[in-house]
Structures are given as structure tokens and as C-alpha cells.
C-alpha positions in Angstrom: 74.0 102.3 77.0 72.1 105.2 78.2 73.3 107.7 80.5 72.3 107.9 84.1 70.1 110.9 85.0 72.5 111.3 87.7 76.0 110.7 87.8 78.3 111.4 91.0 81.3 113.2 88.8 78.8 115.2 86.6 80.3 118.7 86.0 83.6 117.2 86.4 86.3 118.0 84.0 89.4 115.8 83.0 91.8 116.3 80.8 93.6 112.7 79.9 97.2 113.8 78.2 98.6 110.1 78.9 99.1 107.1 76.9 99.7 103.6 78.3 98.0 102.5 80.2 97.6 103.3 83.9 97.0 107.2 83.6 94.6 106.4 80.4 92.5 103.9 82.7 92.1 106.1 85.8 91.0 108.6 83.3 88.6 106.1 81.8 87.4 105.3 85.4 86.3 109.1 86.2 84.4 108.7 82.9 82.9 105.6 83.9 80.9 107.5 86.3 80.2 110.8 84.8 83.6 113.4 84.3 83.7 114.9 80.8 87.0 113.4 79.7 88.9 115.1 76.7 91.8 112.6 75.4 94.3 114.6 74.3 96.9 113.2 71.7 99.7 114.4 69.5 98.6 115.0 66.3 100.5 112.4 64.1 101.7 110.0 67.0 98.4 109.2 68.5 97.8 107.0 72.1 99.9 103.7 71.1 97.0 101.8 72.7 94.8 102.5 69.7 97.1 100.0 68.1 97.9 97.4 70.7 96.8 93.8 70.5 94.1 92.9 67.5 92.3 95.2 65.8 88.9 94.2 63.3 88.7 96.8 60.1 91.5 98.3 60.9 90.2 99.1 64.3 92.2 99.0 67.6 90.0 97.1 70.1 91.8 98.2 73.0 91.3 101.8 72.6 87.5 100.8 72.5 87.8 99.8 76.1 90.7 102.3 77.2 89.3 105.0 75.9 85.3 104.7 76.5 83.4 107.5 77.8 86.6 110.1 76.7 86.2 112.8 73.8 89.0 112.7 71.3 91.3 116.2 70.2 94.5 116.4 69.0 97.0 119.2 70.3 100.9 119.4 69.7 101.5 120.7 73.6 105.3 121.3 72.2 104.7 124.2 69.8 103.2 127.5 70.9 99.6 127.1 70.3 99.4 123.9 71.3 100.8 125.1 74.6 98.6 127.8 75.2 95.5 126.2 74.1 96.2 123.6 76.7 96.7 126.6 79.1 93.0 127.8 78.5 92.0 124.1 78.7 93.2 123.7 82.1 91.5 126.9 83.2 88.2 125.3 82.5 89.2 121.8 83.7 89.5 119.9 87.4 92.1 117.4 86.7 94.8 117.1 84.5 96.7 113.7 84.4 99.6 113.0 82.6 102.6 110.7 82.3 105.3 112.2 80.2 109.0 111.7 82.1 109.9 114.0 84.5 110.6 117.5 83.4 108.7 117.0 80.0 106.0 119.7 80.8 108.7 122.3 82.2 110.3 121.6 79.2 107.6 122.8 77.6 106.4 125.7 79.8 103.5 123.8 81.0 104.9 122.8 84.7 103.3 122.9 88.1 103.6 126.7 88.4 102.1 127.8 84.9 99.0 125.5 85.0 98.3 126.0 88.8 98.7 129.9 87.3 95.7 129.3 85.2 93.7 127.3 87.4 94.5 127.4 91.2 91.5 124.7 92.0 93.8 122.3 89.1 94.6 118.6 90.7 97.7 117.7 88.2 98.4 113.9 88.6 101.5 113.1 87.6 101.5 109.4 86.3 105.2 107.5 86.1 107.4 104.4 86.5 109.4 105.8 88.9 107.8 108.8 90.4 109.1 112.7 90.3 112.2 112.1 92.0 115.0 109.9 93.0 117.7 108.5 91.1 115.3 106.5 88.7 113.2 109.0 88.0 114.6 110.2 84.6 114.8 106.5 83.2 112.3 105.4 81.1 110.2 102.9 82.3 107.0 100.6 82.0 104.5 98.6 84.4 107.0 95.7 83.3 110.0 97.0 85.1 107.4 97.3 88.4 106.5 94.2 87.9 110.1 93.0 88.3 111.2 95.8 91.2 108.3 95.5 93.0 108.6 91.6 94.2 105.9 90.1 92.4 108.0 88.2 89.4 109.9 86.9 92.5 107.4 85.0 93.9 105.4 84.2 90.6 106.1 80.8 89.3 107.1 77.5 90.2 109.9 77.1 93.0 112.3 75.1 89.9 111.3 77.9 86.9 112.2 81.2 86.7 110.5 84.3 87.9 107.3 84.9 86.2 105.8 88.0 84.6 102.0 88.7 84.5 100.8 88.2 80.5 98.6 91.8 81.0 99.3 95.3 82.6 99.4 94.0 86.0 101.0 96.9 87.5 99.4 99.8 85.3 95.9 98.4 86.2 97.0 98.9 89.6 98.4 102.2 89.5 95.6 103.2 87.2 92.7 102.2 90.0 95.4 104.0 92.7 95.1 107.3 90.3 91.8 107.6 89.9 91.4 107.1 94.2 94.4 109.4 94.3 92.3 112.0 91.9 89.4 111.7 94.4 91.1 112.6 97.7 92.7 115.2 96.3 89.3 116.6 94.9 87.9 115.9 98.5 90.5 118.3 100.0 89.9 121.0 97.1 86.5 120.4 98.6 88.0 122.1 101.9 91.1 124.2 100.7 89.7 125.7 97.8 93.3 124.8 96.0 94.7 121.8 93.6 97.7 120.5 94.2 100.2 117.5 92.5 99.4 113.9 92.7 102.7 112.0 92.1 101.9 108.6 91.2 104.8 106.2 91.1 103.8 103.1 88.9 106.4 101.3 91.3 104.4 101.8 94.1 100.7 100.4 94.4 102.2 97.0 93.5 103.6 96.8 96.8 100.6 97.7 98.6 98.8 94.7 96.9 101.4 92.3 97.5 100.8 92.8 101.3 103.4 92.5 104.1 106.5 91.5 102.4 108.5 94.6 103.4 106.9 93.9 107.4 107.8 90.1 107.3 111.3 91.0 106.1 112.0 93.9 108.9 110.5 91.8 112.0 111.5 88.2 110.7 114.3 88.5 107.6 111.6 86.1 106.1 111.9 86.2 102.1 108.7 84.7 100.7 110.1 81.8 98.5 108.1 81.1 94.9 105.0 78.4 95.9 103.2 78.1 92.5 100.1 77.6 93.1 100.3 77.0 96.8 100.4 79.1 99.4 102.6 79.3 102.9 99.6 80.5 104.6 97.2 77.7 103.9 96.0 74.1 102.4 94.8 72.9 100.3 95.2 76.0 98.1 96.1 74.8 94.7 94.6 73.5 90.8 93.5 70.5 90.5 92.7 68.8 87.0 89.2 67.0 86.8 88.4 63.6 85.2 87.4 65.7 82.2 90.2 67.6 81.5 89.4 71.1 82.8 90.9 72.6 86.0 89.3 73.7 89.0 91.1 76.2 92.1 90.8 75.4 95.6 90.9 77.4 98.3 90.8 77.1 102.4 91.6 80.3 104.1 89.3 79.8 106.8 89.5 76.5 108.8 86.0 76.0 108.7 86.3 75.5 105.0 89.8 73.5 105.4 87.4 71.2 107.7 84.6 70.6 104.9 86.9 70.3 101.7 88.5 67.0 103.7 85.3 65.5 104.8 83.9 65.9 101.4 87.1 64.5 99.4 86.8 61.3 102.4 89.4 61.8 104.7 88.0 63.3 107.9 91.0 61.7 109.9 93.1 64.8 108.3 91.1 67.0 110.7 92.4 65.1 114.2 95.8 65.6 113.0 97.4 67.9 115.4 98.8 70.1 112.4 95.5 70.2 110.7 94.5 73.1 113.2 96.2 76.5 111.5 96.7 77.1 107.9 100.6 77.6 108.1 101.1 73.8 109.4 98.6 73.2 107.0 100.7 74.2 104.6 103.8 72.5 105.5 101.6 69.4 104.9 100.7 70.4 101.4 101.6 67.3 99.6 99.3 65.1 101.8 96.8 67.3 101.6 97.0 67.7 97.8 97.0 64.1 96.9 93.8 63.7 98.7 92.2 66.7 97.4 93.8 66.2 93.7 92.7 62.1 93.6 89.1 62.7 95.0 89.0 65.3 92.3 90.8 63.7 89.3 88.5 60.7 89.3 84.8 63.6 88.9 84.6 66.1 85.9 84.1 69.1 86.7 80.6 69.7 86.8 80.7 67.2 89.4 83.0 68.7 91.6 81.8 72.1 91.5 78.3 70.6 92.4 79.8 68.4 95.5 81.7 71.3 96.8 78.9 74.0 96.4 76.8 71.3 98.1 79.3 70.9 100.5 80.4 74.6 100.9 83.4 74.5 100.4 85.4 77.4 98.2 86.0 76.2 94.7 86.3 77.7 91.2 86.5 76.8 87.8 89.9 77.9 85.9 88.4 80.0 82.9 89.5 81.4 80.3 87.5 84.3 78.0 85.3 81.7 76.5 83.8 80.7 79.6 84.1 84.3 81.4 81.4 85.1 78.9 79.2 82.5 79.6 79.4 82.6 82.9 76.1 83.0 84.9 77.6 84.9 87.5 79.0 87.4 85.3 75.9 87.7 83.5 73.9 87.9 86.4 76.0 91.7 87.3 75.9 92.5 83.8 79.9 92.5 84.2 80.4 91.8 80.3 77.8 94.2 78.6 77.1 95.0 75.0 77.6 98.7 73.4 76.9 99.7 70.1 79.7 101.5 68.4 79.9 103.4 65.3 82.4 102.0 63.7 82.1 98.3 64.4 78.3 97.8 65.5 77.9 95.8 68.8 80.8 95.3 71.6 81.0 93.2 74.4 83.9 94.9 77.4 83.7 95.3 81.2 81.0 97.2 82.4 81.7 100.1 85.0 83.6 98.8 87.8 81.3 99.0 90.6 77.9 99.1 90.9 76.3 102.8 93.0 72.3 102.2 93.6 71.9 105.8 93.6 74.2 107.4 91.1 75.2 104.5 89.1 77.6 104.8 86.0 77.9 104.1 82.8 79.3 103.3 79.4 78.0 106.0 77.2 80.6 105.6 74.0 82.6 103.8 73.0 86.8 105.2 72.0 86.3 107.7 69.5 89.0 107.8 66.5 91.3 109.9 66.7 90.9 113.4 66.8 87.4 113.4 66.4 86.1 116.3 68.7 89.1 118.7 68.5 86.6 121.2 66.5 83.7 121.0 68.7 85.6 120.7 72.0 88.1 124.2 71.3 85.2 125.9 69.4 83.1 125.2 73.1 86.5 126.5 74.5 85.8 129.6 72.4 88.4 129.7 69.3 87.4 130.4 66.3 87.2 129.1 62.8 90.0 131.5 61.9 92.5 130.1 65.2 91.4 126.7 64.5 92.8 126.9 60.9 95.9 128.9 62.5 96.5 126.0 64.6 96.2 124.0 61.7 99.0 125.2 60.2 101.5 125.8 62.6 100.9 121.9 63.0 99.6 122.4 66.6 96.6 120.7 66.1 
């Protein structure tokens, strides 16, 4: 794709130290829409995303996505040059984000107080399980463990089966879109100030936000949300429901309105005069009624059928899709949301496009991830080392 002629974070600099996966993906998002990014990975033990999931030649497609619109150098920020070449990176740069454990950069003279040193106007986010402090903070941990702490395994699943974990980086995706908003406001009060300051991102955290008023329900009520499966204590019909031909489709009735057409349209308008028909949470407690009605009406159509009657009828349905279809879809087509880059190294892609749409400054996928390494020469020669300090670098293993 082309780049914009205007981009809202042009002139924006961010250096990406992090690996897997939420600081890498708010990094990516700040790309998305114009920041110069510079990945920076170890010099032998590169981003372990590059080699997640399947790969084609050789080729981690992962790191295609994850690392899209970045520039690629290598620096050892444990030895000496590799620590003060980051030093007169962050002197040029706006944002540093980075999720080693707590105490990692101190450990390595690169803390709070040396880079703000270099570059007062520096927004540091600090990316980790656990956060900067409390008694977790030192442990190792992963968007897994969130997963589990947060609440969400314990209401994911079937009320008979265990707790169930989400099959993809639920809780890094989260934390990573958190980030790059956290990134934003704290560039918005530079704006003001004049000074950076430490963004302490604990992966933990954002989880909670998304999984609403738990903690709220608990404080006022002691109500523990139990483990529904596909329904939902707040509403029904809310459920899957498997069509005459074998696919699935998703219902949903959140507003009453809709609640009021889906039972008309499946032939039992009588539902609506029951006396508990008239709020979603009694609604609810009538779920098996209301799912055998909804489930026969729909097990006896295919499925092209029922998502006609329903979008005739409108009445909120979906088809349950998996990649095959999200690709075909027209909707998704329509907002370009799977677009095709070319890429050097394996011709034509297909990924998520940018994740919103701006009509004035929109953004864009410019490359493709880069292999590793490949602009450590022209990014520290632009920082101003020489041929001679490149080769130094070299061989002190720094780079």
C-alpha cells in the first residue's frame, strides 16, 4: 500500500524493545498510522514472534503482521555499546516501550532516571504481567496467567466443563490496544508539560475493564457471575443455534425491541404477553423455552435462509465463521478489513488492515515485518555512527 500524504503520528518516533505480544502490537498500532517505529532485538535471540505459529519458506507469518510498518536493528542493550547507543537513540525518540521484568533496565543502567537524562520529553511505557510493583511483580508472567487472574477463564465455558482459556492472545491484544491509548495521553500531556513521564502497563489490568462490572456486582450484591456458555444472564435468546445445513448461526436480543421480532419471526408471538417476556434478565431465566423455539424454527432452515428471514425481519443474527468465510465475507470486503500487501520475501499477503478508518489522516500498511536486523546500518549511520563504530559494535557483540 501506499502511504498517506498525511498521517496524524508523522514525525513521531518509537522505539519498540518488546517481544510478545502486547507491547509489540501497540508499537505496530502507532505505526499503523504514521510513527517511525525501530524494532529493536537482541542480536542472536531475536522477537520469538518471528517464529510463532506457521511459517511458509522458512518465514514467520506472524512477525509479518506483528511487526508491519516497524524498521528492524539489532542491539545487545546488556553490553556497553549496546547501552549507550540506545541512550543516543532515546535522545532522538518520543516513546520507548518495553517489557522486560521489573528491574531489567536498572540492571542494565538504562532505568527511568538515565533515559529521562537523555531525553526529558521521553514517554517510557513499561509493558508487564504484573505491573512495576506489588508482590507479583518480579514473577514471570504471560497474557495466559491474566487470562486466568483476571475472571475471564471463570466464566468461559459451559456451567458442567472446566474454565476455559481463549485459543489467541486475548489479554495481550487488550493490553496492547490499552498501550498504545496509554502512549497517546501521555503524549497529549507532553503536549502541555513539556515533560515524558512512565506509563506502567499491567497486562493484568485492561482485562478487567473489558469484562465490565464484576468487581461492582460483587461489592453491592456478593453476586459471582456463574459460567452460561453461550447464554447470557442479562438476556434471551442469546445463544448458537445449528441450521438445517449444518453451519451455526449467533443470536442476539439486547434490546427488547429485537427480543419482540426474533419471537414473532420464529411463530410464537404468545412469548411476548408473557409477563416475564418484558426485561432481559427474566428473559433469561426462561432461556430453555426460549431456546427451543428459537433453536427448532432455526434447525428446520439452512442458513442462508435464516440469515435472510432475520435480516428481513430485523432481528440481530450472525453467521459463526471461521477464517475461510471471514475472507469472503462481503462486509469485510466492503471496509477493505482483510487487504493484500506485497512483501519481499513472500510476494502478496492478505492481514488486518489498520484498525480504524480516519477520513482525513487515514493510515496505513506501508511494509510488511522486515527480517531481522535489516536496518541496523542505515538506522545508526542516520543516528550518526560511523563505519568505524558500527564495526566496533560489531565486535564487542553489541550489535
Amino acid at each position: 500500500m501506499t502511504e498517506p500524504t498525511s498521517t496524524p503520528l508523522s514525525g513521531l518516533r518509537v522505539l519498540d524493545l518488546a517481544t510478545l505480544f502486547a507491547g509489540p502490537l501497540a508499537a505496530t498500532m502507532l505505526g499503523d498510522f504514521g510513527a517511525e517505529v525501530i524494532k529493536v532485538e537482541h542480536p542472536t535471540k531475536p522477537d520469538p514472534s518471528r517464529g510463532h505459529g506457521p511459517s511458509k519458506d522458512g518465514v514467520g507469518l506472524w512477525w509479518k503482521l506483528l511487526g508491519r510498518n516497524k524498521r528492524a536493528i539489532t542491539l545487545d542493550l546488556s553490553k556497553p555499546g549496546g547501552r549507550d547507543t540506545l541512550l543516543r537513540l532515546a535522545a532522538t525518540t518520543d516513546v520507548i516501550i518495553e517489557n522486560f521484568r521489573p528491574g531489567t533496565l536498572e540492571k542494565w543502567d538504562l532505568g527511568w532516571a538515565e533515559l529521562s537524562a537523555a531525553n526529558p520529553r521521553l514517554v517510557l511505557a513499561r509493558v508487564t504481567a504484573f505491573g512495576q510493583f506489588g508482590p507479583y511483580a518480579h514473577r514471570p508472567g504471560f497474557g495466559t496467567l491474566a487470562e486466568a487472574m483476571s475472571g475471564f477463564a471463570a466464566i468461559t465455558g459451559e456451567p458442567d466443563a472446566p474454565p476455559t482459556l481463549p485459543p489467541f492472545g486475548l489479554a495481550d491484544s487488550i493490553a496492547g490496544l490499552a498501550t498504545a491509548y496509554a502512549v497517546m495521553t501521555a503524549l497529549a500531556a507532553r503536549d502541555r508539560t513539556g515533560e515524558g513521564q512512565v506509563v506502567d502497563m499491567a497486562i493484568i489490568e485492561p482485562i478487567l475493564t473489558a469484562l465490565g462490572p464484576q468487581p461492582l456486582w460483587y461489592d453491592q450484591l456478593g453476586h459471582v457471575q456463574p459460567r452460561t456458555g453461550n447464554r447470557s444472564q442479562n438476556n434471551a435468546p442469546r445463544n448458537t443455534y445449528r441450521t438445517a445445513d449444518g453451519s451455526w448461526v449467533a443470536v442476539s436480543t439486547s434490546a427488547q425491541s429485537i427480543a419482540e421480532r426474533v419471537m414473532r419471526l420464529v411463530g410464537r408471538p404468545e412469548l411476548v404477553d408473557e409477563p416475564w417476556f418484558a426485561t432481559g434478565a427474566d428473559r433469561a431465566r426462561h432461556a430453555d423455552v426460549l431456546d427451543a423455539a428459537v433453536g427448532g424454527w432455526i434447525a428446520r432452515r439452512t442458513r442462508a435462509e435464516v440469515l435472510a428471514a432475520f435480516e428481513k425481519a430485523e432481528a440481530a443474527v450472525a453467521p459463526i465463521q471461521d477464517v475461510r468465510d471471514v475472507m469472503e465475507d462481503p462486509q469485510y470486503q466492503a471496509l477493505d478489513t482483510i487487504t493484500t500487501v506485497d512483501d519481499p520475501e513472500l510476494g502478496p499477503l492478505r492481514m488486518q488492515n489498520v484498525l480504524f478508518r480516519l477520513s482525513a489522516t487515514p493510515g496505513a500498511i506501508r511494509w510488511t515485518g522486515r527480517p531481522h536486523g535489516a536496518d541496523t546500518d542505515t538506522v545508526l549511520t542516520e543516528l550518526g555512527l560511523t563505519v568505524t563504530e558500527l564495526t566496533a559494535l560489531r565486535q564487542a557483540g553489541a550489535l
